[in-house]
DODO-264208 format. One record per residue (C-alpha): x negated, y negated, z negated; residue in one letter. Coordinates in steps of 0.02 Angstrom, whole numbers, padded with zeros to 5 digits, always signed. Layout:
XYZA...
This chain:
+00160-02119+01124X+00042-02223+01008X-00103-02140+00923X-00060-02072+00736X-00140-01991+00624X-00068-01823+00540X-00122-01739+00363X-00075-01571+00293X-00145-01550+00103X+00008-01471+00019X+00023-01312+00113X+00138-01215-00027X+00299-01166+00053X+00248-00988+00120X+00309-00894+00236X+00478-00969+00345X+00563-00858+00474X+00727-00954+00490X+00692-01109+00580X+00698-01135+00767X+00533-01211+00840X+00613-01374+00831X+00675-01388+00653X+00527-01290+00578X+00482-01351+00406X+00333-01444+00390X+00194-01357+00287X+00271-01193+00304X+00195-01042+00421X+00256-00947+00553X+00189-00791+00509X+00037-00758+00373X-00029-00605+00287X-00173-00594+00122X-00169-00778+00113X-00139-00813-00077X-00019-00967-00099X-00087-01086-00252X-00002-01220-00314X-00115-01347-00305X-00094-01335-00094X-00242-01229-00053X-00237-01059+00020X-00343-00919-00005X-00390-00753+00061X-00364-00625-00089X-00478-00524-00166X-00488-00353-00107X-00411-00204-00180X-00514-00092-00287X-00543+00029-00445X-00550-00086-00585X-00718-00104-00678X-00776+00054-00762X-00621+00142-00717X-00582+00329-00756X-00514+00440-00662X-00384+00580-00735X-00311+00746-00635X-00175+00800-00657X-00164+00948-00760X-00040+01016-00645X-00056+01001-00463X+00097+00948-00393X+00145+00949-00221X+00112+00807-00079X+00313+00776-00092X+00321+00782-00270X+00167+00661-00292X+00278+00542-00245X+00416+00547-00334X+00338+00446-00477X+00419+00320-00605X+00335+00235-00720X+00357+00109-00881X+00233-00006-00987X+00290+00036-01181X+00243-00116-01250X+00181-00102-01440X+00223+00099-01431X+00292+00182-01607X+00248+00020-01700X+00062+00045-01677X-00011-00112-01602X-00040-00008-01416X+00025-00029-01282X+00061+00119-01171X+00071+00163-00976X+00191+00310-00942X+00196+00396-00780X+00307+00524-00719X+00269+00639-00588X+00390+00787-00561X+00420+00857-00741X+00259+00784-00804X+00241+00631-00935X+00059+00550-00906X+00017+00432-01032X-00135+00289-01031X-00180+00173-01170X-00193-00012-01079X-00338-00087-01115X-00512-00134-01009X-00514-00010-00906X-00352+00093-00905X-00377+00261-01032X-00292+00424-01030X-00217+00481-01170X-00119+00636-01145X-00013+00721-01016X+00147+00816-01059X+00255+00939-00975X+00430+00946-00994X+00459+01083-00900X+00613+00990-00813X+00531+01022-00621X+00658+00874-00521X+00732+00952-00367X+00704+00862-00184X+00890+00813-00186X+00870+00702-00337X+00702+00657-00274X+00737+00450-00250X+00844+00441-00419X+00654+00453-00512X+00643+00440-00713X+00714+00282-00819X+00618+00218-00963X+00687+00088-01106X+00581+00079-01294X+00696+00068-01424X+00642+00023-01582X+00489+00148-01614X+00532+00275-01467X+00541+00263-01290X+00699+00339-01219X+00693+00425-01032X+00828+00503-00915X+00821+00580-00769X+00992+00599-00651X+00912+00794-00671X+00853+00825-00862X+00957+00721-00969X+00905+00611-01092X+00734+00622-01211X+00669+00532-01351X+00476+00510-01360X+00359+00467-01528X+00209+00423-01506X+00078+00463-01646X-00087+00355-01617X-00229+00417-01581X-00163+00515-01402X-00019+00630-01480X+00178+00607-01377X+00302+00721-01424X+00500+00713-01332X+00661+00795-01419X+00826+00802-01329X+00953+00690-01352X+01146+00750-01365X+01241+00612-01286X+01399+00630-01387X+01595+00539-01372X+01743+00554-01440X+01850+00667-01334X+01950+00525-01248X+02017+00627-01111X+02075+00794-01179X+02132+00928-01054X+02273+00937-00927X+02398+01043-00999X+02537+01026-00856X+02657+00912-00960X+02747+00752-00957X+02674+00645-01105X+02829+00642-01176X+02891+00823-01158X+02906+00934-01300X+02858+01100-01244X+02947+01258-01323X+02789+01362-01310X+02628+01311-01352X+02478+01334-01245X+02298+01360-01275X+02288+01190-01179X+02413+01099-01250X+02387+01154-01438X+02213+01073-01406X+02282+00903-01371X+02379+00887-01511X+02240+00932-01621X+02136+00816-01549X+02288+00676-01573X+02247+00709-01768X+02400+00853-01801X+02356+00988-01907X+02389+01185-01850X+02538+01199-02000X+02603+01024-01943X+02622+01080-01763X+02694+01237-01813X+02793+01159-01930X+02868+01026-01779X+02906+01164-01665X+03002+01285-01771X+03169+01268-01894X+03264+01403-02025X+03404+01468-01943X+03548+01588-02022X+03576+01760-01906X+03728+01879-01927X+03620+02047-01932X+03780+02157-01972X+03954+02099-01964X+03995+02199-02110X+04108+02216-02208X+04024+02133-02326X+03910+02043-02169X+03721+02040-02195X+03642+01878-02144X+03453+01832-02135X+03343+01670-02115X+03221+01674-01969X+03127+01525-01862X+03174+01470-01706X+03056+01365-01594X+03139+01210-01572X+02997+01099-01457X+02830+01078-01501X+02766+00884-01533X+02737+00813-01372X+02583+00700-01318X+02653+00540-01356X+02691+00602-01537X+02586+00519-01691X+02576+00647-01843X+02561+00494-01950X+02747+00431-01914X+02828+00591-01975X+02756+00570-02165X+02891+00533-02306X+02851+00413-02444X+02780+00535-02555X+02676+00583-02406X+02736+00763-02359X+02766+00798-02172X+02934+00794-02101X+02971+00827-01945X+03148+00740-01944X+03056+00572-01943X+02976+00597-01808X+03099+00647-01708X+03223+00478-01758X+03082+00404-01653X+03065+00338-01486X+02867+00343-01429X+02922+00304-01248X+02777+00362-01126X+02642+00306-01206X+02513+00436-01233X+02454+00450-01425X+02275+00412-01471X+02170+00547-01437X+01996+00562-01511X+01987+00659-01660X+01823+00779-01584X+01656+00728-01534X+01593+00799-01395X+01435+00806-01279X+01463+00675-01121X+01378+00797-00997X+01383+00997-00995X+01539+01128-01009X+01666+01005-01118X+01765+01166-01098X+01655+01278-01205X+01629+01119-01347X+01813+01088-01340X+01850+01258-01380X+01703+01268-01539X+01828+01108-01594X+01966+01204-01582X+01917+01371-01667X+01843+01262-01807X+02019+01198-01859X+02116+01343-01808X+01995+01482-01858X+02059+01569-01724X+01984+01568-01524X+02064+01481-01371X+02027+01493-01201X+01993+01305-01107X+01956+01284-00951X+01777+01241-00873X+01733+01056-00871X+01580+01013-00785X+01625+00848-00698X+01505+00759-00769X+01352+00876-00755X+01173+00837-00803X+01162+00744-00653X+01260+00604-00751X+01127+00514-00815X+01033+00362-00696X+00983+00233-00788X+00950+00175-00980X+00923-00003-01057X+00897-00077-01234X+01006-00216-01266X+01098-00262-01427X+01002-00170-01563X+01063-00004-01468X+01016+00119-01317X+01143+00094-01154X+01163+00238-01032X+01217+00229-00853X+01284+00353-00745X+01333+00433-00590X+01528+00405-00650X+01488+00232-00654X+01534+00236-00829X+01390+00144-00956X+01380+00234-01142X+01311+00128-01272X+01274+00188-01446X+01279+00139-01628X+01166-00005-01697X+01012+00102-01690X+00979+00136-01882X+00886+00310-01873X+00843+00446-01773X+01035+00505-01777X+01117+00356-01687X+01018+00348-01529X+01137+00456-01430X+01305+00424-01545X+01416+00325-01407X+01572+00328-01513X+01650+00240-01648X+01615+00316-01818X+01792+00309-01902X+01902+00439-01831X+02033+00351-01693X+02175+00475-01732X+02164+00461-01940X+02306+00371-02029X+02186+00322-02180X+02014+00231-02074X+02030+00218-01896X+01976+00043-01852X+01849+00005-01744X+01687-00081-01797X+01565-00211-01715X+01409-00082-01766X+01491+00052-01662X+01453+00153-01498X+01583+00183-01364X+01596+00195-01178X+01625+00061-01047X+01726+00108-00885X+01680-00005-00735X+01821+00029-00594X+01741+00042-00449X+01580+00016-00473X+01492+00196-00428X+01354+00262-00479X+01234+00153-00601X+01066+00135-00519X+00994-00004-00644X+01028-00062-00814X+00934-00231-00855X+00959-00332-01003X+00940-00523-00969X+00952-00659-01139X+01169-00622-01214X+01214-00510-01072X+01165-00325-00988X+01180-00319-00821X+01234-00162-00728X+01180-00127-00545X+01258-00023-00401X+01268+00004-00228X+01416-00106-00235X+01386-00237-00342X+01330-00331-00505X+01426-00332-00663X+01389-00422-00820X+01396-00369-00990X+01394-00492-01120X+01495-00539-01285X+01587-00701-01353X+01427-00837-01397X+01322-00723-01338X+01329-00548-01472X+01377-00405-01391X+01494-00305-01516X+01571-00142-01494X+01754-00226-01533X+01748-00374-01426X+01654-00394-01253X+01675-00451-01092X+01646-00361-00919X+01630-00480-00769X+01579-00437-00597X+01462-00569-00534X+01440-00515-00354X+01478-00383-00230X+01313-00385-00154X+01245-00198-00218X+01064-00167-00258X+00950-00078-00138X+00820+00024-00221X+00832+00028-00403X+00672-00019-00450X+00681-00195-00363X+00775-00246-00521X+00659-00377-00612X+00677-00485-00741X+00595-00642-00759X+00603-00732-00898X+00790-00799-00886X+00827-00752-00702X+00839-00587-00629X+00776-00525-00445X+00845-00386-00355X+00845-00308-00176X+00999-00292-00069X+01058-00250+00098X+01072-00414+00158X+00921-00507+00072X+00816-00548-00102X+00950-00606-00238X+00927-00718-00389X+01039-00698-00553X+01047-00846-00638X+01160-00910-00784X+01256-01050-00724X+01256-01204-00865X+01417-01218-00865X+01498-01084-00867X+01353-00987-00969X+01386-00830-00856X+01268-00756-00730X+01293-00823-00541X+01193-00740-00378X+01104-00839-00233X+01037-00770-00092X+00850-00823-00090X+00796-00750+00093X+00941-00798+00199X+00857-00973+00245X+00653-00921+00192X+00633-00752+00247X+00777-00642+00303X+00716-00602+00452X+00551-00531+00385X+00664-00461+00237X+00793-00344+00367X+00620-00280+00458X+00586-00194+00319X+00665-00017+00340X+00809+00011+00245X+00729+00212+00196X+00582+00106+00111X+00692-00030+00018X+00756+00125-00062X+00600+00172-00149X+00527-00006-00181X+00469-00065-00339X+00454-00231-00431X+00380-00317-00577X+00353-00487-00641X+00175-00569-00651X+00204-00664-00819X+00029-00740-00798X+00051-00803-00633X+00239-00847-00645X+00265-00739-00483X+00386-00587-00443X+00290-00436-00341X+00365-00297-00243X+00285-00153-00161X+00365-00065-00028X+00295+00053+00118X+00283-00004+00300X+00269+00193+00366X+00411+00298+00247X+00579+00292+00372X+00645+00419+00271X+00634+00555+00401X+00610+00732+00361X+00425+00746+00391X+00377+00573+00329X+00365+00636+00125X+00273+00467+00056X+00384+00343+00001X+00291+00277-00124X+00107+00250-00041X+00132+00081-00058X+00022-00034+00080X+00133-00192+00082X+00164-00338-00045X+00294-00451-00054X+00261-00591-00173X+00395-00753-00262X+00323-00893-00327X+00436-00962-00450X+00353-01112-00469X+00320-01157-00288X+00480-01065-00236X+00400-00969-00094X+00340-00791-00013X+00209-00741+00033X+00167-00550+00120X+00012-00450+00090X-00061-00315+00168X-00145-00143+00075X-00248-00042+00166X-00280+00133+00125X-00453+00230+00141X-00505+00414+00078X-00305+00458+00032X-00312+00299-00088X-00122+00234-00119X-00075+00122-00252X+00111+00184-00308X+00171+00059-00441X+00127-00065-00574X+00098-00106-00739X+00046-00283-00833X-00132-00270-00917X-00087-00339-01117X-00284-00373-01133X-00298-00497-00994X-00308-00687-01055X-00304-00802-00916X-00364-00973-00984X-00484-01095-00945X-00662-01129-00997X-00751-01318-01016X-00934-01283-00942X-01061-01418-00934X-01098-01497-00749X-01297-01453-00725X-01388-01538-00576X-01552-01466-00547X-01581-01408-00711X-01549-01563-00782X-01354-01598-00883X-01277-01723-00808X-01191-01849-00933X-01084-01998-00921X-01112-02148-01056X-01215-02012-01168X-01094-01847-01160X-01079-01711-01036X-01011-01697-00890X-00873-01535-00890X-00782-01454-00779X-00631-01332-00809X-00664-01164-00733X-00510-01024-00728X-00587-00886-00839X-00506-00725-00844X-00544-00563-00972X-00512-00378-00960X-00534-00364-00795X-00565-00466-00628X-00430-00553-00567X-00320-00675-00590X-00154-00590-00606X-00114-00487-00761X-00061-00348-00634X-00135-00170-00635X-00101-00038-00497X-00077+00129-00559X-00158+00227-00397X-00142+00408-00333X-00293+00478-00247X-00239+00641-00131X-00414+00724-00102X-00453+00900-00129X-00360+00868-00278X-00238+00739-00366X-00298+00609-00474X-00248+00446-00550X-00339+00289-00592X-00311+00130-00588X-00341-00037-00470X-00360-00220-00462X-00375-00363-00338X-00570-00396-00361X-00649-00349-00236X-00773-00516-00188X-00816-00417-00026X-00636-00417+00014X-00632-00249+00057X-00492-00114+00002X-00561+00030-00092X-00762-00030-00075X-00793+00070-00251X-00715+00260-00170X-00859+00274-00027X-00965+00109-00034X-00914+00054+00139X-00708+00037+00113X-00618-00077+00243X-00605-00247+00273X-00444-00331+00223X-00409-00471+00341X-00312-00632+00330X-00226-00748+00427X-00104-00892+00436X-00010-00966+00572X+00046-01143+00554X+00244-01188+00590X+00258-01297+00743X+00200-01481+00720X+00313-01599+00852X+00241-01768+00793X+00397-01814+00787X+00410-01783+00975X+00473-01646+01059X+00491-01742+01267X+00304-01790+01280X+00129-01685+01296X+00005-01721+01147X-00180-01682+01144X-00274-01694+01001X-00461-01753+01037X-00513-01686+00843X-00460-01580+00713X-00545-01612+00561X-00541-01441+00417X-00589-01465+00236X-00630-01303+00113X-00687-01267-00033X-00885-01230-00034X-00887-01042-00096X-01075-01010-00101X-01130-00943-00278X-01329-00888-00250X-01415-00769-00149X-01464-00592-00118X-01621-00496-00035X-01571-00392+00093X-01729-00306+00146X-01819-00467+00140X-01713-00596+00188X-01618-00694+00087X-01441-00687+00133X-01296-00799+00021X-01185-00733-00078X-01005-00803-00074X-01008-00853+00092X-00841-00910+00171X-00804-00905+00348X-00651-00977+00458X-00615-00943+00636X-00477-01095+00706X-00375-01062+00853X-00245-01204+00913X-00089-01129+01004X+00015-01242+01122X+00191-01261+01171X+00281-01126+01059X+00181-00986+01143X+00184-00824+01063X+00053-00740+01139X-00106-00752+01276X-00018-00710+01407X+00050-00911+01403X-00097-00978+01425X-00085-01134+01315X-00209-01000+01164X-00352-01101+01158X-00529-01019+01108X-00554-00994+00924X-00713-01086+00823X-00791-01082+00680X-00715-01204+00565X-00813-01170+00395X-00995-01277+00437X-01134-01341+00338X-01188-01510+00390X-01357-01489+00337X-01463-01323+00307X-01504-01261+00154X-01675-01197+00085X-01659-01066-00057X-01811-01062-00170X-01761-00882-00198X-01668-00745-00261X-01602-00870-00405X-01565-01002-00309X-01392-01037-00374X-01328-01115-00216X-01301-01275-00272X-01281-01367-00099X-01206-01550-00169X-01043-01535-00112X-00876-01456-00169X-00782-01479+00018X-00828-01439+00168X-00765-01540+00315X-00800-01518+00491X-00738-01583+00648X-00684-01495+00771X-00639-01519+00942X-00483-01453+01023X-00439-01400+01158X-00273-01404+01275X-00143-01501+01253X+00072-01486+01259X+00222-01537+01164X+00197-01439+01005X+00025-01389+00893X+00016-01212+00798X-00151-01157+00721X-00189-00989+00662X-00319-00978+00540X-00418-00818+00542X-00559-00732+00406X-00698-00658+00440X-00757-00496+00375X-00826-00474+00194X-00817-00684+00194X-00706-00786+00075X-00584-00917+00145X-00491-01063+00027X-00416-01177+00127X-00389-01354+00068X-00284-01445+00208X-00339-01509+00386X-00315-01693+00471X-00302-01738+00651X-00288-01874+00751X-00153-01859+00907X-00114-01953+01062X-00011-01919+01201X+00056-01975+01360X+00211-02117+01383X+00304-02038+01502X+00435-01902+01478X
């Protein structure tokens, strides 16, 4: 074959899995982990993990368990009670720990609810959503509270009553259109909650009737009642009003109401606890008198699973797989009134208004794991699907919307939900999905984002660990992050689900994944995330100095752009919330910024190396018959050195990178082929460099490094794997080689 020449500069697609060795995408890798994927082509080892600067540490003021350390939930409350601060709430077992986010991380309070979460609800975890001034949580255990936050450090919670109108009623055993000829406790119930009055359903079921008492002579005759049928359930007081608007029961029975069950409504009650014991308090307070209901606890406490803000009001999911919303929120009052305000049964006001609560009823569905609100429409995640939410051009009103299920692909942990600006990420059993509105149509549409990137790496992951992943969305960077653990398999002694030590991470921009890798040292665990409001990423024009001396260009200074970031180290907006499990529990608070790229440096000065590596997909040359060799390989990265330190006198740099290049021939996998060749040093200076001293600032002339490299072995298809080297940096520009092979096949 004739000699060509072969550049890679635009490395940016990630990490591939589904491609065979011959149709392998070109500046994609076979397998990669801590290699940071920029968008200007280069790759870089990240930063190591580590306490962000000045951080504090708080412990818990109750020690929870190991197992109930990890069932945490948190929630950034963004601009909390109106103040201007932004909060960080974490819950851990029935503890509320708050943090004020700012540079570093402070504590602020921690509250006990005194709502302990059992194991069994253990993985359902606590569901946040601000709402106007308050932040709203529920727990599939201990309802629903309402928070307030008073600045400086003061958080106070209130129940909330989630009330509805009583849309059911009770079974009372009859046809809807029988009309019984005794009345039940159950029964008298149902028609008072169909809007008749006690005298009105006494007056329906009874009639005058003249008795012989003695035949006489003369005969003595009296007047006494006689039940006659009590109104049934498909009976409407309304329709058995004259003109001058007295009752009669004649008109009502000239009627023909079919089997159509009247409108029931008329009481309020809680949606979870003993409806029984509230439907009989309605029923003594408009008969004055008591009757005996049964026990309703099918919806218990353990209703509630998810809450969202959307509309102006608070929505409610729940293990029914029903989803509550309320009023327009307004005050205090409205935040758990799901029902319309005018009474459904009265003959004067009953019609439903835009501004009112109610109660949606998705067939089907199961339980509600996620509520998330994306631009017109709310979307509503379960095991078996997503449904969408939404009203006509785009205003969701209590009297007119839409429910549309947008794909039976059901989520998979429930805090993999994350929106994105307009587009919505989510976890599922068979890959990574995208929601996305369609143009057309202007109604949410799902893609499967994994099935040709990633799916293989994606269905690795065990299915116990996708359960208790978490997500968030790194505005800064434009990039979607998920944590999951590689250990928890959800087996009986394996209690940590959420010691997080892997990263999955979604470029939007490049369209691409990317894995990383968190190592864990001294019981150190980050377990979730939160956005940091005071970082600014931006960029800062600083003058080009050579020697001491500015250089200029026609009379003005040379500048160069340099990413600048405030509040803390990195470059992502992205805090770790992190659990330390010593002798005692304590929270604090982490970063990627560790320039020793080590995890956890700061907890016992040594931490652990975090390596990288990246292995190149399969390059053919457009050749898969003939053997290739390539005589040099030719590597270009960025020069990383910033100055120099004095290590018991010597002067060692600081900022060094280092790059260890190992070609792998014909698809093997592993040593045992025999086509690894020997690794090499790849990161070179061509010429040695003299510091004056500890303030030498480095400044070696060139931004690249390039080196050539000869390589070794030869066959019908070129991987490299790129490899770090401890407590160096690594950015990775592209590489270049020249290749020739032999003409026969």
């Amino acid at each position: 074959m004739p000699k060509s020449n072969l550049e890679r500069n635009t490395f940016v697609k990630g990490l591939i899995t589904e491609a065979t060795p011959l149709t392998f995408p070109e500046n994609a890798s076979i397998d990669e982990d801590n290699f940071v994927l920029n968008r200007d082509g280069s790759r870089q080892r990240r930063l190591g993990m580590d306490y962000e600067n000045n951080n504090t540490t708080t412990t818990l003021s109750e020690l929870p368990t190991e197992s109930e350390v990890d069932r945490t939930s948190s929630f950034t409350w963004k601009n909390a009670g109106y103040t201007g601060i932004d909060i960080f709430v974490m819950a851990v077992k029935g503890r509320f720990v708050f943090f004020e986010l700012k540079s570093p991380v402070t504590y602020l309070a921690d509250v006990t609810t005194g709502v302990a979460i059992p194991l069994e609800f253990a993985s359902d975890g606590v569901s946040f959503a601000a709402v106007e001034d308050k932040l709203i949580t529920t727990t599939s255990y201990g309802g629903v509270n309402k928070w307030t936050f008073t600045s400086p450090n003061t958080f106070t919670y209130e129940a909330v009553d989630v009330q509805v109108r009583d849309q059911w009623g009770v079974e009372d055993g009859l046809e809807v259109s029988e009309r019984p000829s005794t009345l039940t406790d159950l029964h008298n119930y149902n028609l008072l909650n169909q809007g008749w009055t006690p005298s009105n359903i006494l007056n329906f079921g009874s009639e005058d009737q003249t008795v012989v008492v003695s035949p006489g002579p003369p005969p003595v005759v009296d007047t006494i009642q006689v039940v006659t049928g009590y109104p049934s359930n498909s009976d409407v007081m309304q329709y058995g009003k004259d003109a001058t608007d007295t009752f009669d029961k004649e008109f009502i029975k000239k009627q023909f109401f079919g089997n159509s069950p009247a409108v029931r409504g008329r009481f309020i009650i809680d949606y979870v606890g003993d409806r029984g014991a509230q439907r009989e308090a309605s029923a003594l307070s408009e008969l004055e008198e008591t009757v005996t209901l049964p026990e309703d606890l099918a919806v218990a406490r353990s209703s509630f699973t998810s809450v969202a803000s959307f509309a102006g009001r608070v929505f409610y999911g729940t293990a029914t797989g029903d989803v509550l919303f309320s009023q327009i929120i307004l005050d205090d009052k409205t935040y758990g009134r799901c029902y319309q305000e005018a009474d459904p049964t009265s003959e004067h006001i009953s019609d439903l208004l835009p501004t009112d609560g109610g109660l949606v009823k998705i067939l089907g569905a199961g339980p509600v794991l996620a509520l998330v609100a994306s631009g017109a429409s709310l979307l509503v995640f379960t095991a078996l699907g997503v449904w969408e939410i939404s009203g006509p051009d785009g205003v969701f009103a209590a009297d007119d919307y839409n429910v549309r299920q947008i794909t039976t692909a059901g989520i998979i942990g429930k805090e993999t939900a994350v929106a994105a600006e307009d587009s919505v990420f989510y976890w599922s059993k068979g890959g990574i999905y995208l929601l996305q509105r369609d143009q057309v149509s202007g109604y949410m549409s799902a893609s499967n984002l994994t099935e040709s990137t990633i799916q293989d790496y994606y269905l690795e992951i065990n299915t116990a660990a996708r359960d208790y992943a978490t997500g968030v969305y790194d505005s800064s960077q434009k990039k979607v992050r998920w944590l999951y653990s590689s250990s928890f398999d959800g087996s009986a002694n394996n209690i940590y689900p959420k010691s997080y030590d892997k990263e999955l991470v979604f470029d939007l921009i490049l369209q691409a994944f990317y894995p990383q890798t968190i190592y864990s040292v001294g019981g150190n665990y980050v377990c979730g995330y939160t956005e940091a409001p005071e970082f600014i990423p931006t960029t800062d024009e600083q003058n080009v100095v050579d020697s001491g001396i500015l250089v200029t260009d026609s009379g003005d200074p040379v500048v160069v752009s340099v990413d600048i970031a405030t509040g803390n180290n990195s470059l992502s907006s992205i805090v770790y919330p992190t659990i330390r499990a010593t002798s005692d529990t304590t929270i604090t608070f982490s970063v990627y910024n560790n320039t020793n790229f080590k995890d956890w440096e700061t907890f016992n000065a040594t931490g652990v190396d975090a390596p990288a590596y990246l292995v190149t997909g399969y390059e053919l040359f457009a050749d898969s018959q003939r053997n290739k060799y390539i005589p040099y390989l030719t590597v270009h990265m960025k020069f990383t050195g910033t100055g120099f330190t004095d290590i018991d006198g010597n002067l060692f740099p600081v900022g060094d990178s280092g790059c260890r290049v190992q070609p792998q021939w014909d698809f093997a996998d592993s040593a045992n082929s025999g086509k690894w060749g020997n690794s090499f040093q790849a990161y070179r200076l061509k010429r040695p460099y003299m510091p004056s001293g500890v303030g030498d600032t480095f400044d070696y002339g060139h931004a690249v490094i390039s080196t050539k490299n000869k390589l070794r072995g030869s066959g019908k298809a070129l991987s490299l794997k790129f490899n770090t080297e401890e407590g160096k940096d690594c950015q990775l520009y592209g590489w270049a080689m020249t290749v020739e092979g032999g003409g026969s096949v």
